[in-house]
KOLBAGU-914749 format. One record per atom (N, C-alpha, C): residue in one letter; x, y, z. Coordinates in steps of 0.2 Angstrom, whole numbers, plus 2048, in hexadecimal, padded with zeros to 3 digits. Example, Ala and Ser with C-alpha at 12.3 -4.5 7.8 and 13.67 -1.06 7.14 Angstrom:
2
A8427E4827;A83E7EA827;A8427F0827;S8407F5823;S8447FB824;S840800827;
This chain:
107
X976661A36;X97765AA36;X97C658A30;X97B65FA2A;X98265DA28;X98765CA29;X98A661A2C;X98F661A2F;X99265AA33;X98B65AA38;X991654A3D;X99164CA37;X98D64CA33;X98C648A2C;X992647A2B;X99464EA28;X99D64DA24;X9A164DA2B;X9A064FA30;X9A864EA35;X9A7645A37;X9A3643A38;X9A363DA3C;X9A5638A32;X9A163AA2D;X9A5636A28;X9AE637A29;X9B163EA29;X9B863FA2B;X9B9639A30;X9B663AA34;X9BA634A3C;X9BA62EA38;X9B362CA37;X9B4624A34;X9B7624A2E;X9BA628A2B;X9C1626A25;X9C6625A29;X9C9629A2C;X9CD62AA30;X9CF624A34;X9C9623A37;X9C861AA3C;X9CC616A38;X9C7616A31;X9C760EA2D;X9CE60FA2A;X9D2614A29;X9D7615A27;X9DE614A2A;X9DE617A30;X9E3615A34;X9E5610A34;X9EC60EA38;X9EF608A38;X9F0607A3E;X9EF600A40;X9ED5FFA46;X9F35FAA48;X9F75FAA50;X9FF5F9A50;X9FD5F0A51;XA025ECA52;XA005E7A56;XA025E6A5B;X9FF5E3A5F;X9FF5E3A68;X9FF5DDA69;XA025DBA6F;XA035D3A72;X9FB5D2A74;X9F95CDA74;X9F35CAA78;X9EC5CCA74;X9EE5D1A70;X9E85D3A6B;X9E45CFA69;X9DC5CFA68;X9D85C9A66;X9D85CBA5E;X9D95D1A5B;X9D85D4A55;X9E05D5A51;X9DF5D3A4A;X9E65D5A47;X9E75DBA46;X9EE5DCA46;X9F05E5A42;X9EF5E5A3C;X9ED5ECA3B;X9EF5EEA33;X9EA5F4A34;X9E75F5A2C;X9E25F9A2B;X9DB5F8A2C;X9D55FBA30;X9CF5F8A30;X9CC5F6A2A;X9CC5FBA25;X9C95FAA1F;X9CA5F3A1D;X9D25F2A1B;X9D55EEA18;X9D35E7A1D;X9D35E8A25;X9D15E2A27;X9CB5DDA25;X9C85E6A26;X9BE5E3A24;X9BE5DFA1F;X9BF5E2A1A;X9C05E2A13;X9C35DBA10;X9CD5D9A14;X9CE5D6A13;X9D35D0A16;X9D05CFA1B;X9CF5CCA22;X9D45C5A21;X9D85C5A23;X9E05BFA23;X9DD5B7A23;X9DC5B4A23;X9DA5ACA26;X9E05A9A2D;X9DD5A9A32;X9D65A9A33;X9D35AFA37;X9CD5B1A33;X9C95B8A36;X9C75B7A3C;X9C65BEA3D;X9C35BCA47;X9C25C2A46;X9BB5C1A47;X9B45C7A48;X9B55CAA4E;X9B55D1A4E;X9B95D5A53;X9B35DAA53;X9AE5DBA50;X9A95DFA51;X9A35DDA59;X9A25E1A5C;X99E5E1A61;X9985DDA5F;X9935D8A62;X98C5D8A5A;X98A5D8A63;X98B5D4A69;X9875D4A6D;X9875D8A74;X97F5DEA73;X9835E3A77;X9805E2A7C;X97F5DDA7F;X97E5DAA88;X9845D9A8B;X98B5DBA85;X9945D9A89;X9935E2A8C;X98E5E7A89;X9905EEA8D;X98E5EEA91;X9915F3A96;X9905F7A9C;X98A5F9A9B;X9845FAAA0;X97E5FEAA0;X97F604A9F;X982607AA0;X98160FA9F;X983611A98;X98760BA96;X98760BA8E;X98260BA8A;X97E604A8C;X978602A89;X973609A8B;X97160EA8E;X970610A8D;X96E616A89;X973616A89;X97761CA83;X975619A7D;X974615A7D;X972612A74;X96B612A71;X969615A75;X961617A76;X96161CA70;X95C61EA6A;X95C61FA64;X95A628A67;X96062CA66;X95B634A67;X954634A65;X95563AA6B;X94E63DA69;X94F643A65;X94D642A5D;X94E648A59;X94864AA56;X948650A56;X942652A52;X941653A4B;X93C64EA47;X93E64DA42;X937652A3C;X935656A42;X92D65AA3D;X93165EA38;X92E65CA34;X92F661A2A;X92F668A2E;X92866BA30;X925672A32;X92D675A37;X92D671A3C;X931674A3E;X938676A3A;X93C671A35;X940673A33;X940676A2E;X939679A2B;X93767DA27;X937685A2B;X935683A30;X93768AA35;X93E68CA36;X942688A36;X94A689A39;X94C68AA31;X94C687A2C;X94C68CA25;X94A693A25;X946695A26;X94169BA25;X94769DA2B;X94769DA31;X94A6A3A36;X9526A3A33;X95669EA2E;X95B69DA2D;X95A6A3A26;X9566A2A22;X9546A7A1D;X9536B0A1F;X94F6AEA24;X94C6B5A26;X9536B8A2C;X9576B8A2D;X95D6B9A31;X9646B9A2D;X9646B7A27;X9696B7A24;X96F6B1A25;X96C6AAA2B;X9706A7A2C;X9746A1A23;X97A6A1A23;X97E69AA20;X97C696A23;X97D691A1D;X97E68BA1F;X986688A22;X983685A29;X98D683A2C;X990680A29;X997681A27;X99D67CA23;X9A0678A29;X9A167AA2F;X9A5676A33;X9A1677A3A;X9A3674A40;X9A0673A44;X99F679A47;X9A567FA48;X9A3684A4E;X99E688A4A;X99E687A44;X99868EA3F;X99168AA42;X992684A44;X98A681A45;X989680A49;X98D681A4D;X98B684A56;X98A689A58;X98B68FA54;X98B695A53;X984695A51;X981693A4C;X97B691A4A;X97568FA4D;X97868BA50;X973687A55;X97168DA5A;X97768FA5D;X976693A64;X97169AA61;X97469DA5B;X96E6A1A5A;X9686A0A58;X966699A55;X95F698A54;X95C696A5C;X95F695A61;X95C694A67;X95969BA68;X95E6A1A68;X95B6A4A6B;X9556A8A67;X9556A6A5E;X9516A9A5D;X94B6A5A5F;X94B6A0A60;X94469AA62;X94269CA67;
């Protein structure tokens, strides 16, 4: 979880950071999202989605809350096989894929 933890923080810097061009017919101004949010022109215009009856169904579905397994024991188990095996802990994503696929097989 760390992992995708620190990649998905990357993304959203990267998002909020970007500059964003301006375009004809746009409902949202240009610039930086940060600086938008943050520091928003007069007059502001709320650009964030709030009401999600505007998505598609197969969207709204997807936004259904995973199912993850949140038991101590068992991740006190995936510790212990990660001990008893000599696994690292993954810095980037293909080490924790790598991770993953051997802890399946050792499961």
């Amino acid at each position: 979880m760390n992992v995708i933890h620190d990649d998905l923080d990357s993304v959203r810097h990267q998002w909020n950071t970007h500059r964003i061009r301006p375009s004809a017919g746009a409902r949202c101004p240009a610039g930086v999202p940060d600086e938008l949010f943050h520091f928003p022109q007069p007059p502001a215009v709320n650009c964030l989605l709030t009401n999600t009856a505007e998505l598609p169904q197969e969207v709204l579905e997807e936004l259904d809350e995973p199912q993850i397994c949140e038991s101590s024991d068992f991740q006190d188990y995936l510790d212990y096989l990660c001990a008893f095996n000599s696994c690292q802990r993954p810095t980037e994503h293909e080490s924790a894929v790598q991770l993953f696929l051997n802890l399946v097989a050792i499961v």
